[in-house]
N, CA and C atoms of all chains as a GROMACS GRO file, in nm:
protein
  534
    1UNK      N    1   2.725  -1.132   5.317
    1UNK     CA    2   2.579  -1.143   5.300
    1UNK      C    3   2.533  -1.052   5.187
    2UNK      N    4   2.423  -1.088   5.132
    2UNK     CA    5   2.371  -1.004   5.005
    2UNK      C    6   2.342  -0.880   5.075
    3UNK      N    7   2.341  -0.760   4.971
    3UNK     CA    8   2.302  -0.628   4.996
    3UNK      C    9   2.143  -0.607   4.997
    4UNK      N   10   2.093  -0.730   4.907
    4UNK     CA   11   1.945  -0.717   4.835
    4UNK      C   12   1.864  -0.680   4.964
    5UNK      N   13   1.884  -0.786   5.080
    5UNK     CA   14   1.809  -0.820   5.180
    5UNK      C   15   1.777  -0.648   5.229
    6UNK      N   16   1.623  -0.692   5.231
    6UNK     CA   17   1.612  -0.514   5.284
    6UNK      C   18   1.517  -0.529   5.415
    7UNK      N   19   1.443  -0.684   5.445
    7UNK     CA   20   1.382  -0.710   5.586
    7UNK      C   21   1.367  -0.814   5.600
    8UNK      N   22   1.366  -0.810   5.768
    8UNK     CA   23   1.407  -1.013   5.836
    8UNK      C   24   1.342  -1.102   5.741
    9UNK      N   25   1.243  -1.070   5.691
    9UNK     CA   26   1.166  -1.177   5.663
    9UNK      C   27   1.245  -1.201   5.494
   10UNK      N   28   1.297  -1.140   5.436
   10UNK     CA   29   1.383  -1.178   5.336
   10UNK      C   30   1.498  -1.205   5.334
   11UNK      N   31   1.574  -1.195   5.444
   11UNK     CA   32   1.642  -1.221   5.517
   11UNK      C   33   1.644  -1.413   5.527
   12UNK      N   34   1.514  -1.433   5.670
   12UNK     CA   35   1.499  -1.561   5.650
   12UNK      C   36   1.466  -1.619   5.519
   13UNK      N   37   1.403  -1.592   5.415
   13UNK     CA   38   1.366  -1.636   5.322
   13UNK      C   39   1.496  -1.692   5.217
   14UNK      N   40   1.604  -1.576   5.276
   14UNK     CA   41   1.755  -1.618   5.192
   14UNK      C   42   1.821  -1.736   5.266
   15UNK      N   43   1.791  -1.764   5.382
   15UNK     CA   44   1.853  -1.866   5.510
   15UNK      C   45   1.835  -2.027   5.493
   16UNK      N   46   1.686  -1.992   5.414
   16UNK     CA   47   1.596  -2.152   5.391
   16UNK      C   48   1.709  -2.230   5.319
   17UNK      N   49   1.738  -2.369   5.414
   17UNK     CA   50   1.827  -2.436   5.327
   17UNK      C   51   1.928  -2.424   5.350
   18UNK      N   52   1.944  -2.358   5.444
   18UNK     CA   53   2.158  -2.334   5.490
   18UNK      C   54   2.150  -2.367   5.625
   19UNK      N   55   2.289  -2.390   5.701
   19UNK     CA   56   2.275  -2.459   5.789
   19UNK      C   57   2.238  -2.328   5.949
   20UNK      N   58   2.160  -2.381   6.029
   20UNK     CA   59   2.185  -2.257   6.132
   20UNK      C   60   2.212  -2.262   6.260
   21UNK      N   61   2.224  -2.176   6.391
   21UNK     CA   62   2.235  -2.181   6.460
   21UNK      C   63   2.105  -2.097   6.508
   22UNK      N   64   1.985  -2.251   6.633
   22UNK     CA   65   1.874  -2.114   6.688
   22UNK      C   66   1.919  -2.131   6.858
   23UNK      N   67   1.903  -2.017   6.935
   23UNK     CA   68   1.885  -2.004   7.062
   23UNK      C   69   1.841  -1.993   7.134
   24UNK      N   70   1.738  -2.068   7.208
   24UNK     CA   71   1.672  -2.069   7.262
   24UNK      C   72   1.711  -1.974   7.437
   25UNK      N   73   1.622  -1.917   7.466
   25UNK     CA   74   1.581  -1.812   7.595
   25UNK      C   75   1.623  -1.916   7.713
   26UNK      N   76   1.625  -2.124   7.708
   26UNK     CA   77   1.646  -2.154   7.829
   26UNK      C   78   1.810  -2.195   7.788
   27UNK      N   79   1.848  -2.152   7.722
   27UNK     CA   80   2.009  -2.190   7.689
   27UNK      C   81   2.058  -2.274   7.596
   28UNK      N   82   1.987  -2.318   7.569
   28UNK     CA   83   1.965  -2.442   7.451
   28UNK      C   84   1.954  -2.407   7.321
   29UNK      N   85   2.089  -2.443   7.239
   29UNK     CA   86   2.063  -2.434   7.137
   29UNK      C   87   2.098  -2.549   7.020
   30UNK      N   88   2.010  -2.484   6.899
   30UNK     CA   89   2.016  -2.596   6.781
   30UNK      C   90   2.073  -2.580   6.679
   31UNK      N   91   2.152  -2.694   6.625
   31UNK     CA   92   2.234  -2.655   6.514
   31UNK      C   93   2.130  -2.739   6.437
   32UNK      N   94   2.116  -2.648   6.306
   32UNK     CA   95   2.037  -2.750   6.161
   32UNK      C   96   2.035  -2.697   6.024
   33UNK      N   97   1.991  -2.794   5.958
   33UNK     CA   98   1.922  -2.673   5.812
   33UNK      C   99   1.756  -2.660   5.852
   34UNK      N  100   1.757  -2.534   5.788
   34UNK     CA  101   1.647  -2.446   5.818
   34UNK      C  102   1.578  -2.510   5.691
   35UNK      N  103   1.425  -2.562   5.747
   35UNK     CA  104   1.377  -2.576   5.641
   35UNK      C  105   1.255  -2.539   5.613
   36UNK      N  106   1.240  -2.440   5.719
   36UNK     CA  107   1.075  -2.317   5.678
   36UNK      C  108   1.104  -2.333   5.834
   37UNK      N  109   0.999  -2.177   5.803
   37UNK     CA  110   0.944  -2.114   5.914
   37UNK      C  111   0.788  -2.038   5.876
   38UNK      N  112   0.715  -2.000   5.980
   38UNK     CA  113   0.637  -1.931   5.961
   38UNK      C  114   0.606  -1.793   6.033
   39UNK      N  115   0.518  -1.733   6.024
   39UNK     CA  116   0.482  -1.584   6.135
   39UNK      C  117   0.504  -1.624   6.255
   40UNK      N  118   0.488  -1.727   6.356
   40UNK     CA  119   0.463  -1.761   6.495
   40UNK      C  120   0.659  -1.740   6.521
   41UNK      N  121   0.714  -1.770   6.374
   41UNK     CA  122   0.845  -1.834   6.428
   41UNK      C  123   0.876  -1.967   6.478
   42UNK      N  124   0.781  -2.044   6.445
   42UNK     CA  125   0.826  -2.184   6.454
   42UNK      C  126   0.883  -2.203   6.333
   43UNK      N  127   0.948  -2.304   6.360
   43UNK     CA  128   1.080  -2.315   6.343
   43UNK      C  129   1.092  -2.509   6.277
   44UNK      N  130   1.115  -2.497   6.138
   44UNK     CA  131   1.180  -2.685   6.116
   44UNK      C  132   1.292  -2.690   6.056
   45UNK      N  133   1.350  -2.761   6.107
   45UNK     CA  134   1.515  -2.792   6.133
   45UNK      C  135   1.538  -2.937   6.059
   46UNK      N  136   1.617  -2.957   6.020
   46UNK     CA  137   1.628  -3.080   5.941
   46UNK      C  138   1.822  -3.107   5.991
   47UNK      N  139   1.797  -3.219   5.996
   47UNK     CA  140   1.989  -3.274   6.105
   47UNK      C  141   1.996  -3.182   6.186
   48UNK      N  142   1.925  -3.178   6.260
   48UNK     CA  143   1.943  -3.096   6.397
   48UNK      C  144   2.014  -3.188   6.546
   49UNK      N  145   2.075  -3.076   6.555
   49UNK     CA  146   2.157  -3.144   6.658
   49UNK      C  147   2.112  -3.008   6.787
   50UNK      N  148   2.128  -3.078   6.904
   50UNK     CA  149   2.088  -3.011   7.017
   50UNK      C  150   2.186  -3.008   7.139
   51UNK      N  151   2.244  -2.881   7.137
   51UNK     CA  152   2.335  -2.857   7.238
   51UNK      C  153   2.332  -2.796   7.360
   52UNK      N  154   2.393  -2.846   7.430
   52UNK     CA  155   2.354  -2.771   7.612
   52UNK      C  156   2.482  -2.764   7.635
   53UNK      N  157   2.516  -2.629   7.687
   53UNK     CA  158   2.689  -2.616   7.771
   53UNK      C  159   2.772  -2.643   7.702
   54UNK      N  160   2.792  -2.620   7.549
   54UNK     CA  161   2.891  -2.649   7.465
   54UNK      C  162   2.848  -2.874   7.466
   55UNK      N  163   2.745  -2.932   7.458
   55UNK     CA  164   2.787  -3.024   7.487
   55UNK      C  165   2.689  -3.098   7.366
   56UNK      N  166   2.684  -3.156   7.302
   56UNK     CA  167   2.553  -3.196   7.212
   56UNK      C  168   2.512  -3.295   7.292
   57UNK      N  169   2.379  -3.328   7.279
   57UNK     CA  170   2.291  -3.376   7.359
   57UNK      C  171   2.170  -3.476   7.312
   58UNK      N  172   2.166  -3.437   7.215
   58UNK     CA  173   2.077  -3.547   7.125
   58UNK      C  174   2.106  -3.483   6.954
   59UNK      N  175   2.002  -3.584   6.892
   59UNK     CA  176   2.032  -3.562   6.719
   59UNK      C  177   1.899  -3.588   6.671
   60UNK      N  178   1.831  -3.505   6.619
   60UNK     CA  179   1.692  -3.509   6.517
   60UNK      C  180   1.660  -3.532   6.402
   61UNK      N  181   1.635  -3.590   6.328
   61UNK     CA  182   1.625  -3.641   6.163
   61UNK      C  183   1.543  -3.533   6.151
   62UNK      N  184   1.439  -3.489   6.166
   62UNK     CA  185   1.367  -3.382   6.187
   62UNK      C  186   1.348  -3.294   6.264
   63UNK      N  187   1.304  -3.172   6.320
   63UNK     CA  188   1.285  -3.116   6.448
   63UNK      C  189   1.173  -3.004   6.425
   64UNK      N  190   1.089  -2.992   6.476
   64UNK     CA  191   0.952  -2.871   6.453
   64UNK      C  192   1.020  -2.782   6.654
   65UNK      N  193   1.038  -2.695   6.619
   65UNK     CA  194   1.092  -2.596   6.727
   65UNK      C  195   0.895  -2.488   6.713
   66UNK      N  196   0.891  -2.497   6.860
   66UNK     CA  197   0.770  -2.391   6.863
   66UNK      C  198   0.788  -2.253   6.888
   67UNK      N  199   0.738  -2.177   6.838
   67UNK     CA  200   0.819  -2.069   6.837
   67UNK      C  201   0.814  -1.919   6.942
   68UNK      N  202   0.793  -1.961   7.039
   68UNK     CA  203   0.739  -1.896   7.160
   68UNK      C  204   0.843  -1.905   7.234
   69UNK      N  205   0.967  -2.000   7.223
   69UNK     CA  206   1.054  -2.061   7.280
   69UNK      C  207   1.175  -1.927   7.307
   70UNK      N  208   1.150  -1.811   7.286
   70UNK     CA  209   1.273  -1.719   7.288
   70UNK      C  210   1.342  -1.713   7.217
   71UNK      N  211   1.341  -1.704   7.074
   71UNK     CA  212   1.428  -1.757   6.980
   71UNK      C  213   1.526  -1.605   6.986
   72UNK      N  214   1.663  -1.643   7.007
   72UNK     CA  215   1.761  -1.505   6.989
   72UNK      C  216   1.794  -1.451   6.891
   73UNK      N  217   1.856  -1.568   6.842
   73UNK     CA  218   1.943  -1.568   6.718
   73UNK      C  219   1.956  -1.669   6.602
   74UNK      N  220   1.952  -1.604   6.485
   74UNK     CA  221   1.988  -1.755   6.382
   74UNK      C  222   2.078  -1.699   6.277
   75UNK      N  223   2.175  -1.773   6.293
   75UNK     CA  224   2.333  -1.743   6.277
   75UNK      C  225   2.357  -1.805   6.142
   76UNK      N  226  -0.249  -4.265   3.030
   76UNK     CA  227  -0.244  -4.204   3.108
   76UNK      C  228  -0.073  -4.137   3.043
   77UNK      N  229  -0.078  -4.019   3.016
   77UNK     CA  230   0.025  -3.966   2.947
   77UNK      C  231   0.141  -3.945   3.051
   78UNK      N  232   0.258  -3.929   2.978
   78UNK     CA  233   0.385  -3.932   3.071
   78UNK      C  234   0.413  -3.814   3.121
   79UNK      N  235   0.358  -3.800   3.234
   79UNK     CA  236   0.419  -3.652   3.357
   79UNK      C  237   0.499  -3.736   3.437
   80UNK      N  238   0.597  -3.670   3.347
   80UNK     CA  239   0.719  -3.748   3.499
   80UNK      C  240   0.782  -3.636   3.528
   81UNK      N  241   0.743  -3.530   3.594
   81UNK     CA  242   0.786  -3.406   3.690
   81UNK      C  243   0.826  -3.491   3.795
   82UNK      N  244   0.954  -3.445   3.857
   82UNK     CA  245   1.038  -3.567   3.940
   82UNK      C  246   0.934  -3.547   4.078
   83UNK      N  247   0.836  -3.566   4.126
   83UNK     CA  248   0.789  -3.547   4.238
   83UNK      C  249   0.823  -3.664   4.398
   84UNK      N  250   0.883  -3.584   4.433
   84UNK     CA  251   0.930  -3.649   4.602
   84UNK      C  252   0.794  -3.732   4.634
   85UNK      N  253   0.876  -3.824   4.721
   85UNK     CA  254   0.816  -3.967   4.760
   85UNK      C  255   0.682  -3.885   4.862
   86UNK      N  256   0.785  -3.780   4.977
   86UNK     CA  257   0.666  -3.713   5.052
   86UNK      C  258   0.557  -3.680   4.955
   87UNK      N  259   0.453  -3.656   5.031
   87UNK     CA  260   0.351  -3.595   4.948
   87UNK      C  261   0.389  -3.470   5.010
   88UNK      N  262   0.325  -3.348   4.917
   88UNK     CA  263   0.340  -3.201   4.972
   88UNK      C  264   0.460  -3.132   5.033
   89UNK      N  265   0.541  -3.222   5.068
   89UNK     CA  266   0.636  -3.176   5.168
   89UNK      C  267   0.650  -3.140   5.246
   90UNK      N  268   0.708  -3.069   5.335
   90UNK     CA  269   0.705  -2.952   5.394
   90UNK      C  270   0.755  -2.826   5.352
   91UNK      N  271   0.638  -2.745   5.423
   91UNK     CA  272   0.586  -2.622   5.371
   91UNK      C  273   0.629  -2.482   5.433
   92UNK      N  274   0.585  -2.586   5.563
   92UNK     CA  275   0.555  -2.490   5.674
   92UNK      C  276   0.587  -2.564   5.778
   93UNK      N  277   0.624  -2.484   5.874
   93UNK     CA  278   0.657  -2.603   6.033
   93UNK      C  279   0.606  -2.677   6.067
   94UNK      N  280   0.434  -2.672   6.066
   94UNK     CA  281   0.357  -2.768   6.122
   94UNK      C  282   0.296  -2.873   6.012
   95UNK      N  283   0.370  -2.878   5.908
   95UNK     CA  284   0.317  -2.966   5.829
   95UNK      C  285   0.455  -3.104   5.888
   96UNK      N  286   0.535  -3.076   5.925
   96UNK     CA  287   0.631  -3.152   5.978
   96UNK      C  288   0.537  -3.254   6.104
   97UNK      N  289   0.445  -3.175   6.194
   97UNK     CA  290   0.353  -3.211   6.296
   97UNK      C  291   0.255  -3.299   6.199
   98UNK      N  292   0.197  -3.262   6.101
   98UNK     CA  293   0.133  -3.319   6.061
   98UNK      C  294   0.169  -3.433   5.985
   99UNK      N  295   0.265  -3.472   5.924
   99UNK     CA  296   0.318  -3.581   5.861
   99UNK      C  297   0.382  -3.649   5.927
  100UNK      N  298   0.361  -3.626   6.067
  100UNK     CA  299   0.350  -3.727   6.224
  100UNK      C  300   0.238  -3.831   6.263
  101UNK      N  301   0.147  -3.765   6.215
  101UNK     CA  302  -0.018  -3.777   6.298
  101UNK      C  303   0.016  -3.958   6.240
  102UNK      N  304  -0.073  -4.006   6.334
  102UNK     CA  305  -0.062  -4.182   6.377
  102UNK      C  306   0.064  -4.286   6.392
  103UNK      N  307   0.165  -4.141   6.434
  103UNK     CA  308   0.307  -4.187   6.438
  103UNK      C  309   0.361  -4.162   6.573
  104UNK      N  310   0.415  -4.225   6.592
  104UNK     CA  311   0.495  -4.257   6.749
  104UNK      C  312   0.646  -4.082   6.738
  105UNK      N  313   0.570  -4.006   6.821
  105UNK     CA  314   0.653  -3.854   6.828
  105UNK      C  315   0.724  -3.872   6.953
  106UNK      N  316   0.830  -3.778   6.975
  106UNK     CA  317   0.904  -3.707   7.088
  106UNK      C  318   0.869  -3.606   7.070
  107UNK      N  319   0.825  -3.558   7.193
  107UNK     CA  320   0.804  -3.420   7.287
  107UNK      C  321   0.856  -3.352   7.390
  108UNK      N  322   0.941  -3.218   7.361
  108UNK     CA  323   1.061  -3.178   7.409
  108UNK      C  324   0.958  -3.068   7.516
  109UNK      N  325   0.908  -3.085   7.634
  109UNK     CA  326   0.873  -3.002   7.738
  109UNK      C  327   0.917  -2.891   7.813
  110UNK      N  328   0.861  -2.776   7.838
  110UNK     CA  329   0.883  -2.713   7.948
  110UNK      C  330   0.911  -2.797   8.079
  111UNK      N  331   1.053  -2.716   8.158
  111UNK     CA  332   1.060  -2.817   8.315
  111UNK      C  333   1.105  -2.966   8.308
  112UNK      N  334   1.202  -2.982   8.216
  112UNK     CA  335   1.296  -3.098   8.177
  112UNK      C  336   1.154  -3.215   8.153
  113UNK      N  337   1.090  -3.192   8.073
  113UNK     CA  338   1.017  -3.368   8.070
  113UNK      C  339   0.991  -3.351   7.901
  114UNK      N  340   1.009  -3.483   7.904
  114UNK     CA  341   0.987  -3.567   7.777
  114UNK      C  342   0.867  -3.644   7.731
  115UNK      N  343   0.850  -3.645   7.650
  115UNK     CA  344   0.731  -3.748   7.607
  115UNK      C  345   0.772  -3.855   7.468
  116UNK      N  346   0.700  -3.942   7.494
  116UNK     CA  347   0.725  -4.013   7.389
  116UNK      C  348   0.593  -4.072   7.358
  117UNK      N  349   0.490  -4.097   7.196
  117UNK     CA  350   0.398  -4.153   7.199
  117UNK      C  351   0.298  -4.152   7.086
  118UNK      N  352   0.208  -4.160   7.033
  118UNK     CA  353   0.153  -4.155   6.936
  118UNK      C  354   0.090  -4.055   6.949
  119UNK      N  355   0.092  -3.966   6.804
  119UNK     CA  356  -0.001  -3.855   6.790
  119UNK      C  357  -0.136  -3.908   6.763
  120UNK      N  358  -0.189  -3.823   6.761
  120UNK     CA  359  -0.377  -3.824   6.710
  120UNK      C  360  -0.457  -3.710   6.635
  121UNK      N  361  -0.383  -3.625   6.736
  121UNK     CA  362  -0.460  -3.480   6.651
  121UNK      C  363  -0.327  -3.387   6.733
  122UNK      N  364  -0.370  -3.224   6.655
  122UNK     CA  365  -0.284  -3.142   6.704
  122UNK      C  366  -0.373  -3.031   6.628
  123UNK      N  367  -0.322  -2.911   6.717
  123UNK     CA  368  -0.363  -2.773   6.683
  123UNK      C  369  -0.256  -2.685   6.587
  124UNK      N  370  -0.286  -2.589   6.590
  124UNK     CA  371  -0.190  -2.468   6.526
  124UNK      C  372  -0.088  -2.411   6.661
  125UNK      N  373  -0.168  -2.426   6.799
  125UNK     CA  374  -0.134  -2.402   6.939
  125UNK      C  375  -0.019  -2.519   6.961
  126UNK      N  376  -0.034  -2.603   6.914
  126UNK     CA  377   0.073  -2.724   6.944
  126UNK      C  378   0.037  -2.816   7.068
  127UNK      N  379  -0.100  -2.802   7.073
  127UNK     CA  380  -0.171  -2.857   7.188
  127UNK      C  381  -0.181  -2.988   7.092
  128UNK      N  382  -0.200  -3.102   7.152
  128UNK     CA  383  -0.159  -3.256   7.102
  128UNK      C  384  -0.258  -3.325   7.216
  129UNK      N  385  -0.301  -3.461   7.138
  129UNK     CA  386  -0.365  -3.546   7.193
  129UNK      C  387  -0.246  -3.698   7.184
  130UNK      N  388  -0.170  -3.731   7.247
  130UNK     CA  389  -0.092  -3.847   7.222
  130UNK      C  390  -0.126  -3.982   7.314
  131UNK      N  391  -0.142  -4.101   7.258
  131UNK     CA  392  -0.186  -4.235   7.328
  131UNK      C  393  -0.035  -4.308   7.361
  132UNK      N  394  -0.024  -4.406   7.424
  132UNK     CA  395   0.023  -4.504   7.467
  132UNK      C  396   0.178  -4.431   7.494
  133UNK      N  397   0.167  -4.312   7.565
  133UNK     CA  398   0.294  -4.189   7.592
  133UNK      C  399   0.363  -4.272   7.724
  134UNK      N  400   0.472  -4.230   7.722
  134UNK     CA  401   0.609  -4.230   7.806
  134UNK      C  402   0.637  -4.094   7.826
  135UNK      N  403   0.633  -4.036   7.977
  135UNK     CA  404   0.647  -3.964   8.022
  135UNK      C  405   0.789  -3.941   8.085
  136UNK      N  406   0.918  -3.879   8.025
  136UNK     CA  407   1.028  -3.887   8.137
  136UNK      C  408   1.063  -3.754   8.180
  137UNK      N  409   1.094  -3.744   8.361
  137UNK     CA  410   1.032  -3.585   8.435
  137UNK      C  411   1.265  -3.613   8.436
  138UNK      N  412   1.312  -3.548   8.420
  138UNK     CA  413   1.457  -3.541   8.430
  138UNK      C  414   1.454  -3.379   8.589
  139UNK      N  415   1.509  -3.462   8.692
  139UNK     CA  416   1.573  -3.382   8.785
  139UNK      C  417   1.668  -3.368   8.858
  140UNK      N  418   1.736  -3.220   8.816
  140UNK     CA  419   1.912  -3.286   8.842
  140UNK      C  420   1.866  -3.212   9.016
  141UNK      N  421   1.937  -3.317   9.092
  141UNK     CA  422   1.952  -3.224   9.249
  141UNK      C  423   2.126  -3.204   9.313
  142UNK      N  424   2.136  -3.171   9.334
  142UNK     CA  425   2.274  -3.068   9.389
  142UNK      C  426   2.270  -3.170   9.564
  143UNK      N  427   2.374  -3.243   9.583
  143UNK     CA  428   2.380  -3.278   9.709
  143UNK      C  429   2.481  -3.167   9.762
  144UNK      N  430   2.410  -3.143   9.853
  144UNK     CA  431   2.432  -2.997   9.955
  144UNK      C  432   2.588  -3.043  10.048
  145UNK      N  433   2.632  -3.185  10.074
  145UNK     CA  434   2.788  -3.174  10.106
  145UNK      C  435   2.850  -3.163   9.991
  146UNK      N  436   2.850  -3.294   9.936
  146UNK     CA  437   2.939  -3.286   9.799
  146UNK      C  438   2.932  -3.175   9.694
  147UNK      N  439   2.825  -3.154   9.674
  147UNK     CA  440   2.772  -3.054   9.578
  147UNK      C  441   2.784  -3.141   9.432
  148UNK      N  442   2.765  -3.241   9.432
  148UNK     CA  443   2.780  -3.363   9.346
  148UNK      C  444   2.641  -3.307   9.279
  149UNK      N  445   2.632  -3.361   9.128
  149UNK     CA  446   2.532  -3.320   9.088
  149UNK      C  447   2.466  -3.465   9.068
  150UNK      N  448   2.280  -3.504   9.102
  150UNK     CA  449   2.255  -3.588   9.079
  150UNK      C  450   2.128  -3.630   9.008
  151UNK      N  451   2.159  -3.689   8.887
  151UNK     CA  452   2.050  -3.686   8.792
  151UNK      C  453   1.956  -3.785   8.796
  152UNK      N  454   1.816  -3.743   8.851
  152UNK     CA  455   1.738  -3.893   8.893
  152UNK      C  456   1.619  -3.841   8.746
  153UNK      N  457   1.564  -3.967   8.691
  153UNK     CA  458   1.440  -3.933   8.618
  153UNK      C  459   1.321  -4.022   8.666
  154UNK      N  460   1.232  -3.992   8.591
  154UNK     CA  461   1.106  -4.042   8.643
  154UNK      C  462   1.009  -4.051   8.513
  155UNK      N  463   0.957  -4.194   8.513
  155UNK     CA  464   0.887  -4.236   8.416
  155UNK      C  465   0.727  -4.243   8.464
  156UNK      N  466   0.649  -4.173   8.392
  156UNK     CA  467   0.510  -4.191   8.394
  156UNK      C  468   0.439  -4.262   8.272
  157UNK      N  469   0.352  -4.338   8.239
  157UNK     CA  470   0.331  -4.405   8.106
  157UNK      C  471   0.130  -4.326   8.146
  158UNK      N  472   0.072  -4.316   8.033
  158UNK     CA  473  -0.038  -4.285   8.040
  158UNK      C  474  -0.124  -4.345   7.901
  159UNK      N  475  -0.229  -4.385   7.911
  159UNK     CA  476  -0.279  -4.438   7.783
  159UNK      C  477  -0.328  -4.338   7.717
  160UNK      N  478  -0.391  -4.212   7.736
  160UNK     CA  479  -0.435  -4.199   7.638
  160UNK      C  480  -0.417  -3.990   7.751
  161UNK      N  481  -0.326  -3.907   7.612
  161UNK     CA  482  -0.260  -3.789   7.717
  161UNK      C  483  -0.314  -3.661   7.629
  162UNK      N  484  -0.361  -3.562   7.699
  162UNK     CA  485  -0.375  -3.410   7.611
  162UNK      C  486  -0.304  -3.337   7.632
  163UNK      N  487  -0.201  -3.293   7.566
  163UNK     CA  488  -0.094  -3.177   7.619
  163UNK      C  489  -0.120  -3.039   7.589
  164UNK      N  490  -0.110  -2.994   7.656
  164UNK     CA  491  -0.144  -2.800   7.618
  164UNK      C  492  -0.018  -2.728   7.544
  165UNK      N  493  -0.050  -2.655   7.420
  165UNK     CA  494   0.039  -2.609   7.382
  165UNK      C  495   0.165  -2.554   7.412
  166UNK      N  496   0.121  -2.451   7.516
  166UNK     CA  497   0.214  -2.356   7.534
  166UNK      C  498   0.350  -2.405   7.595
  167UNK      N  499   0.327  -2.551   7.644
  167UNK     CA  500   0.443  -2.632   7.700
  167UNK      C  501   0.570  -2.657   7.619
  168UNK      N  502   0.476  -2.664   7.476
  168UNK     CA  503   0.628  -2.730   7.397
  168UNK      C  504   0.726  -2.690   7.377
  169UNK      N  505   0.867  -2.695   7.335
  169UNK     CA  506   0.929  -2.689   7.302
  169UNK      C  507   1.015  -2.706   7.155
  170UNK      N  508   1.005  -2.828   7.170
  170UNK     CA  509   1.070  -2.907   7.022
  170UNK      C  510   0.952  -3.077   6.983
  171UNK      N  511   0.906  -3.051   6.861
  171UNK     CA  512   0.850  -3.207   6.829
  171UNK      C  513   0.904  -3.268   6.744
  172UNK      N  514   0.921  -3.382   6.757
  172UNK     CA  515   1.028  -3.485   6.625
  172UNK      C  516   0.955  -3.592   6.609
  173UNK      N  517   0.993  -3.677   6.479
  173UNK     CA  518   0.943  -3.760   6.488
  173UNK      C  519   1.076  -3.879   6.571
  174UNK      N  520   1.061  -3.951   6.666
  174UNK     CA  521   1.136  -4.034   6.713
  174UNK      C  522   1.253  -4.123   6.651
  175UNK      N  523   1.243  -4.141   6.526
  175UNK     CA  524   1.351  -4.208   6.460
  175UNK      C  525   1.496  -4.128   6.525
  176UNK      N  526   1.602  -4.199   6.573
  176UNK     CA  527   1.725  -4.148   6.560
  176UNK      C  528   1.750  -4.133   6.692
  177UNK      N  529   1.606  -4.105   6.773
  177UNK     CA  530   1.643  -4.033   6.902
  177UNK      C  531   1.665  -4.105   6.986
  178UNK      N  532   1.793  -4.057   7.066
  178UNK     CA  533   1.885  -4.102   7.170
  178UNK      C  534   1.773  -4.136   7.327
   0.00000   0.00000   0.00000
């Protein structure tokens, strides 16, 4: 990872456009490209795929994630 | 009318921001990923910054898995509600898409 990054929010700003992993607080998580976010932390995902228990579960051409949702991690 | 041909995408504006994704929904048939396993399916109308939504001619599906207490079999029953015309409160959502693709 770059050294530049000096806070999350440039951080995410380096992320836009690569592929990620988010986690949601009920176990659920999404694989996608990140394609903005805002302050709330919502969240749009572009080929998002949605996994439960190691299992994918559906597939999104788009996806708007709200961002209240527990977000853990984006990998 | 002089030649600006700056390659500009078919979208208008794009997306920007998350909820412009919501918004380049509006009079379009969405999926709505709920709190408490339920689904929606249905036309937008309006929407907030809250993610509170007004959707018409919705499909409601309530997904409940129950555990049979000999077997311990797991059993997945759902339940369809249809409503003409639905207001959802924000704080419920989860995930909004637009329906193309979805399983």
């Amino acid at each position: 990872m770059q050294s530049q990054e000096r806070s999350p929010t440039e951080f995410l700003n380096n992320v836009i456009g690569r592929p990620v992993l988010v986690k949601l607080n009920s176990g659920v998580d999404y694989r996608g490209i990140l394609s903005c976010l805002d302050g709330y932390m919502n969240i749009a995902l572009e080929q998002t795929e949605e996994w439960v228990n190691g299992q994918l579960k559906n597939k999104y051409g788009d996806a708007f994630i709200r961002g209240n949702n527990g977000i853990k991690s984006i990998l | 009318m002089t030649e600006e041909t700056h390659t500009a995408p078919v979208e208008p504006a794009a997306v920007e921001e998350p909820l412009d994704l919501v918004r380049l929904s509006l009079d379009e048939r969405i999926y709505v990923k709920l709190r408490g396993d339920r689904e929606l399916r249905g036309k937008l109308h309006a929407y907030d910054g809250h993610l509170n939504m007004v959707l018409s001619e919705v499909e409601e599906t309530i997904t409940v898995v129950e555990i049979n207490e000999e077997t311990y079999e797991e059993v997945i029953r759902t339940q369809k509600k249809t409503s003409e015309m639905l207001f959802v409160r924000g704080d419920g959502v989860i995930l909004v898409s637009p329906p193309v693709r979805t399983g």
